[in-house]
N, CA, C and O atoms as a GROMACS GRO file, in nm:
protein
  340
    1UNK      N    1  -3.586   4.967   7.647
    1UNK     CA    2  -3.563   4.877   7.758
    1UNK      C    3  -3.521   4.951   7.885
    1UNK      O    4  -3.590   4.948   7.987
    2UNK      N    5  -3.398   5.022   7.876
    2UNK     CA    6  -3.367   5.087   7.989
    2UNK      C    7  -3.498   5.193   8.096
    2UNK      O    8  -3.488   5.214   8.217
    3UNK      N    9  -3.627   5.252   7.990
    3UNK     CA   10  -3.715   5.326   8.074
    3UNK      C   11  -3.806   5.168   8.142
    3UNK      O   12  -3.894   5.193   8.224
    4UNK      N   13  -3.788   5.054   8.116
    4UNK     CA   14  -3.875   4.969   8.155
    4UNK      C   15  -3.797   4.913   8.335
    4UNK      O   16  -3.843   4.833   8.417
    5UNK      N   17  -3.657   5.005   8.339
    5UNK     CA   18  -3.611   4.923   8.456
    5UNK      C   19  -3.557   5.061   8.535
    5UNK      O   20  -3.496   5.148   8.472
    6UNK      N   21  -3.580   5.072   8.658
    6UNK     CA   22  -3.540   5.145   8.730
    6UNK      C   23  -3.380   5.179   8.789
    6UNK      O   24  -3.303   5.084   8.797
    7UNK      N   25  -3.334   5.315   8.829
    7UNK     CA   26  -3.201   5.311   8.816
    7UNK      C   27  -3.158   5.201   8.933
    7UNK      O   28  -3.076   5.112   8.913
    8UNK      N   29  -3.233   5.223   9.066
    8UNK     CA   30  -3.221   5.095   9.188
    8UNK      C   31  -3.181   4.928   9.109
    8UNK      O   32  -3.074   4.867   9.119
    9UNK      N   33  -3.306   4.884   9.031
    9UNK     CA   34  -3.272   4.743   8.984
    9UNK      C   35  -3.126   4.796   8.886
    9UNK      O   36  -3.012   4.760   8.914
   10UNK      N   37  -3.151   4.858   8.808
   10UNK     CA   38  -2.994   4.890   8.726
   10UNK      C   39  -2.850   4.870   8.833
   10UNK      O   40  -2.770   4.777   8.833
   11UNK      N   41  -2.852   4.960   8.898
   11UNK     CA   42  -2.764   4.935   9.014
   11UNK      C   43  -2.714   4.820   9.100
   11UNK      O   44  -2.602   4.802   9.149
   12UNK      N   45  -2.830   4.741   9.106
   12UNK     CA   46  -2.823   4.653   9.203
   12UNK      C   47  -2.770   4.515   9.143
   12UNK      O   48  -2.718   4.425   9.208
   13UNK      N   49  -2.798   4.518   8.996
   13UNK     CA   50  -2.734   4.427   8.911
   13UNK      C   51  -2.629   4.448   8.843
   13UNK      O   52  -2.568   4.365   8.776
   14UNK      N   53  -2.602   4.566   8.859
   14UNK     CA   54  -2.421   4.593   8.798
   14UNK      C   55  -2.338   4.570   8.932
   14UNK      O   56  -2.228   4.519   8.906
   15UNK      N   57  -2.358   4.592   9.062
   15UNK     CA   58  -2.264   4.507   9.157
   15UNK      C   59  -2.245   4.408   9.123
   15UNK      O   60  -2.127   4.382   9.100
   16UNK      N   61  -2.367   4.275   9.096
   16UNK     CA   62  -2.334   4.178   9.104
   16UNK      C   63  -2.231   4.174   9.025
   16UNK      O   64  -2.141   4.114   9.084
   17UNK      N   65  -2.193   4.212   8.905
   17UNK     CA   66  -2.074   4.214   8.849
   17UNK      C   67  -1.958   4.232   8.892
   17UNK      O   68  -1.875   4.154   8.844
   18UNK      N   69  -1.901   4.342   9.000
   18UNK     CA   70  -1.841   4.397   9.056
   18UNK      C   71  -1.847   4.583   9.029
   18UNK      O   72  -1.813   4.650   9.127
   19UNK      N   73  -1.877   4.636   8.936
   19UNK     CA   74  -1.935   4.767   8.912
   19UNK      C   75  -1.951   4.861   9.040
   19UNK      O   76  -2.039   4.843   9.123
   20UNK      N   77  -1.858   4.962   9.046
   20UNK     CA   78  -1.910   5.031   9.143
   20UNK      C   79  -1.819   4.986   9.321
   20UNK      O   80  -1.828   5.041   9.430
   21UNK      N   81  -1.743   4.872   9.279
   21UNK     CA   82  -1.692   4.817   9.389
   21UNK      C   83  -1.568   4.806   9.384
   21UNK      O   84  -1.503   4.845   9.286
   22UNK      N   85  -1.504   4.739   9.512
   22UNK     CA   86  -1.315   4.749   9.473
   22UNK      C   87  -1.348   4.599   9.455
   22UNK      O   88  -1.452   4.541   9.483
   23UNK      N   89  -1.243   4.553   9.405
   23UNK     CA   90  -1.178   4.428   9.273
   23UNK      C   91  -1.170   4.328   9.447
   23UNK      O   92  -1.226   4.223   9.477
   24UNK      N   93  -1.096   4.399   9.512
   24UNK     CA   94  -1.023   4.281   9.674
   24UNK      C   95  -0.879   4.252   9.601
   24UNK      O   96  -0.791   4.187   9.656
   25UNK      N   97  -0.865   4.304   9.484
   25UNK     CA   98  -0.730   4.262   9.438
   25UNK      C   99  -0.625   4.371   9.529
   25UNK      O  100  -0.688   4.477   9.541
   26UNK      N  101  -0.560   4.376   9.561
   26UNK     CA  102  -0.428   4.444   9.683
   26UNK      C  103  -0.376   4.521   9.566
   26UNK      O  104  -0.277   4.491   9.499
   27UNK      N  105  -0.459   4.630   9.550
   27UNK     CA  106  -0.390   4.761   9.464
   27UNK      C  107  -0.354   4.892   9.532
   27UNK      O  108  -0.413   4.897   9.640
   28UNK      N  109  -0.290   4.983   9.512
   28UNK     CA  110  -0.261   5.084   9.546
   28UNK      C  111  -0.316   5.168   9.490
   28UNK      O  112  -0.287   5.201   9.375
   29UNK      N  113  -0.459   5.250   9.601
   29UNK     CA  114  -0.501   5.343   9.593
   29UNK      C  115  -0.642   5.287   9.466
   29UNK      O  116  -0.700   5.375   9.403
   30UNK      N  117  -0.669   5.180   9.451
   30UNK     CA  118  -0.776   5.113   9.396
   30UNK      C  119  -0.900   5.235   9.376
   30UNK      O  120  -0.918   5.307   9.474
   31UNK      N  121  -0.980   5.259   9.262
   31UNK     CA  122  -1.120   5.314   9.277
   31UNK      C  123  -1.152   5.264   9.243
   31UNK      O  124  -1.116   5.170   9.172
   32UNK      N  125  -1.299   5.324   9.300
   32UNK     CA  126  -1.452   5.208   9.299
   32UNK      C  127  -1.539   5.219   9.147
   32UNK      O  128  -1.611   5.139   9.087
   33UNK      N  129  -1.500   5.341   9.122
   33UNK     CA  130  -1.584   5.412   8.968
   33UNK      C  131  -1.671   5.476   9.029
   33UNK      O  132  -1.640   5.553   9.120
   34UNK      N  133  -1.796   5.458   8.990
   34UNK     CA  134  -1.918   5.565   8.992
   34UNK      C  135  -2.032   5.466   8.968
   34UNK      O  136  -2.075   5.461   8.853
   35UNK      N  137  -2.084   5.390   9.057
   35UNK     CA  138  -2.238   5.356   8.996
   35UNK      C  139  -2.341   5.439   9.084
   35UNK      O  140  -2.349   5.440   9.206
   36UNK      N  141  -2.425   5.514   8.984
   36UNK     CA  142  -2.459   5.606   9.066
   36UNK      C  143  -2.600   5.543   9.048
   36UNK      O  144  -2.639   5.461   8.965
   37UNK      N  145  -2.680   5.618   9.170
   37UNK     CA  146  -2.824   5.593   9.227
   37UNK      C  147  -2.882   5.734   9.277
   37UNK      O  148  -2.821   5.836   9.308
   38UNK      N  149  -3.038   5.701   9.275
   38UNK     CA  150  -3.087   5.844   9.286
   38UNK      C  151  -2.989   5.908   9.390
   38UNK      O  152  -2.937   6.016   9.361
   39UNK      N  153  -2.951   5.822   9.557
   39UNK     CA  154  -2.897   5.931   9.621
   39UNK      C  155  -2.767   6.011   9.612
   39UNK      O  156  -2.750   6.119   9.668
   40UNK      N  157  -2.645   5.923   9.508
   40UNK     CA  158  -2.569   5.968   9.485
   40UNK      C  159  -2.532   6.074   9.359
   40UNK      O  160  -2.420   6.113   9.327
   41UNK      N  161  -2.627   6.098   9.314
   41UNK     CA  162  -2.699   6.198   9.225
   41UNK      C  163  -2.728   6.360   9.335
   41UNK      O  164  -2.666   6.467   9.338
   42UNK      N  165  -2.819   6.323   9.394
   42UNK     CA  166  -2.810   6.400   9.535
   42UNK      C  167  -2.730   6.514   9.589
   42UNK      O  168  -2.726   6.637   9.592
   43UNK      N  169  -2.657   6.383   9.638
   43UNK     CA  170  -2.575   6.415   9.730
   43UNK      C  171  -2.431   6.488   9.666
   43UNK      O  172  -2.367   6.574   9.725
   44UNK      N  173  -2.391   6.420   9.509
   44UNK     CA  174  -2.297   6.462   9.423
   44UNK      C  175  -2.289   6.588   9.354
   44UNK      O  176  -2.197   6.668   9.368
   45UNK      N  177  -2.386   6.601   9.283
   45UNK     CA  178  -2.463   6.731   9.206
   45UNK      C  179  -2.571   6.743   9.252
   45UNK      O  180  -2.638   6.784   9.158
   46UNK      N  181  -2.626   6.735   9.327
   46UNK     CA  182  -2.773   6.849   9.395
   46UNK      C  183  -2.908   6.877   9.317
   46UNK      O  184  -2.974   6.981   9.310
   47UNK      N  185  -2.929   6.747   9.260
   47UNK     CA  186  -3.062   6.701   9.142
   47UNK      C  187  -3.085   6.592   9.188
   47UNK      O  188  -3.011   6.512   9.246
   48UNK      N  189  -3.207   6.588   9.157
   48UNK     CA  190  -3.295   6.475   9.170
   48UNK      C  191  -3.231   6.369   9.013
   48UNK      O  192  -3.164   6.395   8.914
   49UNK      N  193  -3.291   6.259   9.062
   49UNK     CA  194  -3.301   6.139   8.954
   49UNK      C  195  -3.387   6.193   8.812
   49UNK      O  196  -3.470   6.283   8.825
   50UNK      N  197  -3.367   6.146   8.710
   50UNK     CA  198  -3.487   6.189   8.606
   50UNK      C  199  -3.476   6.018   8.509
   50UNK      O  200  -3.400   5.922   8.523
   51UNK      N  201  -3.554   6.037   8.442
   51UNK     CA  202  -3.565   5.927   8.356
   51UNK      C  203  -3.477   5.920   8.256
   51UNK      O  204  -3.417   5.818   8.223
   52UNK      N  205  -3.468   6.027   8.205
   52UNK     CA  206  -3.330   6.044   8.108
   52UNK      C  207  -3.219   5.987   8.185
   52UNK      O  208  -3.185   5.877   8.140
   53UNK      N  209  -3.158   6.023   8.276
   53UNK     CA  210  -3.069   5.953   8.351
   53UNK      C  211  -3.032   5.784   8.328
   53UNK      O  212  -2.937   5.718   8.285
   54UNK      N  213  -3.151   5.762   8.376
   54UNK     CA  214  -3.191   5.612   8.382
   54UNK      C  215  -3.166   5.556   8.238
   54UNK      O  216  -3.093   5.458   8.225
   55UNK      N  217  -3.218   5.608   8.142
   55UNK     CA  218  -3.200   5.605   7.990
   55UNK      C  219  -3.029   5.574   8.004
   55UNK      O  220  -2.976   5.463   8.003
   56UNK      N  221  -2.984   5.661   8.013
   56UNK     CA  222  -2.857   5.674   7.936
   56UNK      C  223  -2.766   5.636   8.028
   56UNK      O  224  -2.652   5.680   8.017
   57UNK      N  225  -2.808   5.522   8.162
   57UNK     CA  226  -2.702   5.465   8.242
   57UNK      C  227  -2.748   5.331   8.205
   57UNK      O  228  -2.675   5.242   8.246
   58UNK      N  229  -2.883   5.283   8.118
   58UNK     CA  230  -2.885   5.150   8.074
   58UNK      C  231  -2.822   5.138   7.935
   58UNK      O  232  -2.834   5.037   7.865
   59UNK      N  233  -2.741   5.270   7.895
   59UNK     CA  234  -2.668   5.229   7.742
   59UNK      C  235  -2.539   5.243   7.787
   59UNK      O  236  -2.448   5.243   7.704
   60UNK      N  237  -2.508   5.259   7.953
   60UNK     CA  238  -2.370   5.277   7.940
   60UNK      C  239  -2.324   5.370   7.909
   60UNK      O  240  -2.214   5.364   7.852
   61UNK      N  241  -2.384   5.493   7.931
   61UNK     CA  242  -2.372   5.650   7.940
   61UNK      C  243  -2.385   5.763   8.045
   61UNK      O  244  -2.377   5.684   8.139
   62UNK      N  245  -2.395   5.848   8.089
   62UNK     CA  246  -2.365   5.928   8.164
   62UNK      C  247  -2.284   5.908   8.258
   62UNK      O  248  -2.167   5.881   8.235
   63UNK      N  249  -2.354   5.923   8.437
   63UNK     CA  250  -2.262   5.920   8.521
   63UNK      C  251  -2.226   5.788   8.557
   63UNK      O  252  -2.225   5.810   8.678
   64UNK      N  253  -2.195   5.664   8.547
   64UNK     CA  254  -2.170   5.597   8.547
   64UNK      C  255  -2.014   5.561   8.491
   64UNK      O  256  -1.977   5.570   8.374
   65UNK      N  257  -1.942   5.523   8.593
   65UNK     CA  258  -1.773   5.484   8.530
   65UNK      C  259  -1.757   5.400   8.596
   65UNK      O  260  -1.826   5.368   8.692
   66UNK      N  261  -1.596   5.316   8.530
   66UNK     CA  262  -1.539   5.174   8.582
   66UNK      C  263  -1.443   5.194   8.557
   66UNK      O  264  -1.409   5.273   8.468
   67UNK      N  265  -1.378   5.138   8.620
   67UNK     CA  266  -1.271   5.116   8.645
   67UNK      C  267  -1.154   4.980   8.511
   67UNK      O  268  -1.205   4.868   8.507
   68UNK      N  269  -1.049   4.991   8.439
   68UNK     CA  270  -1.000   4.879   8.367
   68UNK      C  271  -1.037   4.750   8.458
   68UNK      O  272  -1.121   4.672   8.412
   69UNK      N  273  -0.988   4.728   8.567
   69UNK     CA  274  -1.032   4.628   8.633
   69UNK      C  275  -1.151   4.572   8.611
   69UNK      O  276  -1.166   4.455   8.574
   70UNK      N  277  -1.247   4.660   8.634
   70UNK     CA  278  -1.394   4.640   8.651
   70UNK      C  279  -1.446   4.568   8.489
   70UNK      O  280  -1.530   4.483   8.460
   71UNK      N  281  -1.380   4.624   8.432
   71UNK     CA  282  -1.424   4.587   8.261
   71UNK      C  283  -1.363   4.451   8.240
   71UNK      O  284  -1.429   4.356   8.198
   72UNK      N  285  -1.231   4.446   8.270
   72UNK     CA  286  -1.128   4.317   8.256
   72UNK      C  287  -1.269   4.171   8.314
   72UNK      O  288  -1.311   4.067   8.262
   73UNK      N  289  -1.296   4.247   8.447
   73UNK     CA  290  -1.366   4.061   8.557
   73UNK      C  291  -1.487   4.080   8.508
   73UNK      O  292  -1.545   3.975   8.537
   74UNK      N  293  -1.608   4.188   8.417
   74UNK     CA  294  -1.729   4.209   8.362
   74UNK      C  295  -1.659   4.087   8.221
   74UNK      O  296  -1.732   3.994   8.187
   75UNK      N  297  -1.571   4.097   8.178
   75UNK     CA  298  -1.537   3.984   8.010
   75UNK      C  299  -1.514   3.869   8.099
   75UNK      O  300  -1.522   3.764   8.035
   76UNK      N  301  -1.489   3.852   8.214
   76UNK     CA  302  -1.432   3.744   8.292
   76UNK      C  303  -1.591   3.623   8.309
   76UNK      O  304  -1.627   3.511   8.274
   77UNK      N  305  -1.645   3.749   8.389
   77UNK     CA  306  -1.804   3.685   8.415
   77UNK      C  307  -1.856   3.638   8.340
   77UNK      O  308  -1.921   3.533   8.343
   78UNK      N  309  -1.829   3.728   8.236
   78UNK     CA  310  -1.934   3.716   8.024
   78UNK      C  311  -1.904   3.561   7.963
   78UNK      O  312  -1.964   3.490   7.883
   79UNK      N  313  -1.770   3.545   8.046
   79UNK     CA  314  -1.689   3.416   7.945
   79UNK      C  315  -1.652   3.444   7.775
   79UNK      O  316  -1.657   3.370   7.677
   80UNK      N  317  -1.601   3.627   7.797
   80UNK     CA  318  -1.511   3.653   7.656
   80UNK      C  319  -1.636   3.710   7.565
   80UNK      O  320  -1.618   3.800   7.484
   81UNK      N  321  -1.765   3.649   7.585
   81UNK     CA  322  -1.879   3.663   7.483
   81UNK      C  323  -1.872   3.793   7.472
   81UNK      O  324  -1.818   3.867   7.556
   82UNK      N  325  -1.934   3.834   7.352
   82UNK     CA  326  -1.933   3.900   7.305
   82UNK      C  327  -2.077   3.938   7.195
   82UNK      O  328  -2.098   3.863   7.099
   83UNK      N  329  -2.180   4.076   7.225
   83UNK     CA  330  -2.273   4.029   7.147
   83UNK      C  331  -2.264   4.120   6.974
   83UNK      O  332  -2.223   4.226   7.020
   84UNK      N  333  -2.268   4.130   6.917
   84UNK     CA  334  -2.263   4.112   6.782
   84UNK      C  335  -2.415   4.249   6.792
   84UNK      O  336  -2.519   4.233   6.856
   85UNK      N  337  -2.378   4.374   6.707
   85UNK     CA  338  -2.489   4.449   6.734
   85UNK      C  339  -2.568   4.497   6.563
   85UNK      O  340  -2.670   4.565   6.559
   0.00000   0.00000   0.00000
């Protein structure tokens, strides 16, 4: 699944979550995490995008991080669900 979707659409639908963004909750010194995209790949480490990448940021692997927050309002959105693997 993950080689069927690009890291851009990947990206662009983990904001909607909040991923990658600050909460607006009034924290001290708040981070955003890491949702990374070809350019912040780039611009970070000095490589291009690869497909592997893409692979292993649709399982919730590599450069990609969050924040507790970010995980807490992602179960918020879910409504607790939970999928069973």
């Amino acid at each position: 699944m993950p080689t069927q979707l690009t890291v851009d659409r990947i990206a662009t639908f983990l904001k909607e979550f909040g991923f990658g963004l600050k909460s607006g909750v009034d924290l001290y010194a708040e981070a955003e995490g890491i949702l990374p995209d070809r350019k912040w790949k780039l611009g970070a480490i000095g490589e291009s995008w690869f497909v592997g990448d893409t692979v292993n940021m649709g399982i919730g692997q590599g450069y990609i991080s969050s924040t507790p927050l970010q995980l807490c309002l992602s179960c918020i959105f879910n409504r607790y669900k939970r999928k069973d693997l």
